[in-house]
C-alpha positions, 0 to 999 in steps of 0.5 A, a space after each residue: 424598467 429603470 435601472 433603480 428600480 431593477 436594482 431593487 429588485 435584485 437587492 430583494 431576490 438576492 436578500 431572500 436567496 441568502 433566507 434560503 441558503 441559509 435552510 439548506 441542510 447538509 444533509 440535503 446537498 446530495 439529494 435530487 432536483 427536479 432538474 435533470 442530472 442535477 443534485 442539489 449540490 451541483 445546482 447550488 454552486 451553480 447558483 452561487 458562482 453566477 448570482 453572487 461572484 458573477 454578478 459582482 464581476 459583471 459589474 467589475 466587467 471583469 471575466 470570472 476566474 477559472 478558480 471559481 468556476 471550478 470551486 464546490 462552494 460547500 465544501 465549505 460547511 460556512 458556505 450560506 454565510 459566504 454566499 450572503 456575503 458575497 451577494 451584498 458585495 455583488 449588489 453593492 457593486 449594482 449600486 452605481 449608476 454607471 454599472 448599467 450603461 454600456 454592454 458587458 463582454 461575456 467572453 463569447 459576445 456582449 450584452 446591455 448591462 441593463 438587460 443582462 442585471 435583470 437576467 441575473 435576478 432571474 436567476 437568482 430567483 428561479 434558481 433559488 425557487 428550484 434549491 427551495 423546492 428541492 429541500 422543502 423550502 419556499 422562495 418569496 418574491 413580491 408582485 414587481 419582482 415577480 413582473 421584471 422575472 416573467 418578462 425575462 423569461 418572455 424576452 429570452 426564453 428561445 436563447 434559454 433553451 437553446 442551451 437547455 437551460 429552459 425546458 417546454 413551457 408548462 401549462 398553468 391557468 392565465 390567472 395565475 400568480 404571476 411568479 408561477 406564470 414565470 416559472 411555468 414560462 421557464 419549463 418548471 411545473 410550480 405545482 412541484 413547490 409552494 410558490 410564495 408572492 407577496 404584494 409589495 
């Protein structure tokens, strides 16, 4: 996939992360997800630190700072605003060709800046897709997104669960849409969340 139409990609999952922070009630940050040992709170700083400073400091190649690795984002009460924020910088900074040649140094081995910008929108939208389901709300992707997101599950889904970031692929119908064939990829059940997809 070229790099500008990835780029499009992630402007959009990055554009519909920031809809659904946005829905994150306050009340909700300590709530469960389905993932295990997870609050909703914990799942989303993670999601903000990697989709948002980590992407931006990809493409600064620049390591992240332990300052944010250690921070709880929503200690913040402003913190959605934050994160959209943060998210234009960081898909700004995508923007210039020149980001997505060569490797990235992730501290423990490098990556192709191409394959490891597509990861990041994976992440964005499978991570939003767990912050929605566990608060009653919906992650929208459109069919070339959802297409770029099951390949990167596909490609990496054995160093994934390596690091238990993936569990077991769940099983769902060959018809199915293809962000729920994404998700079901990753180990995640869509039938615990309303899976959105639009066609463009």
């Amino acid at each position: 996939m070229k790099y500008d139409e990835t780029h499009r990609y992630m402007s959009e999952c990055a554009a519909e992360a920031a809809r659904v922070a946005r829905g994150v009630p306050a009340a909700g940050l300590n709530e469960p997800t389905h993932c295990p040992g997870w609050d909703v709170r914990a799942l989303v700083n993670h999601w903000v630190l990697y989709t948002s400073h980590g992407l931006e400091h990809r493409a600064r190649r620049e390591q992240l700072p332990g300052e944010l690795v250690a921070r709880d984002f929503t200690a913040d009460p402003g913190w959605a605003d934050a994160y959209a924020a943060q998210l234009e910088r960081a898909v700004a900074a995508w923007a210039d060709p020149a980001v997505w040649e060569g490797e990235v140094d992730l501290g423990g081995g490098a990556m192709p800046a191409d394959e490891l910008g597509a990861m990041i929108v994976k992440e964005m939208a499978v991570h939003g897709w767990d912050v929605a389901v566990a608060t009653g709300l919906r992650f929208r992707v459109s069919e070339g997104a959802a297409r770029l997101i099951l390949d990167v599950v596909e490609r990496h889904g054995d160093l994934y669960r390596q690091y238990d970031g993936f569990a077991d692929p769940v099983p769902v119908p060959d018809d199915a849409p293809t962000f729920e064939r994404a998700l079901a990829a990753s180990g995640r059940d869509p039938r615990q969340g309303v899976v959105a997809q639009v066609d463009h």
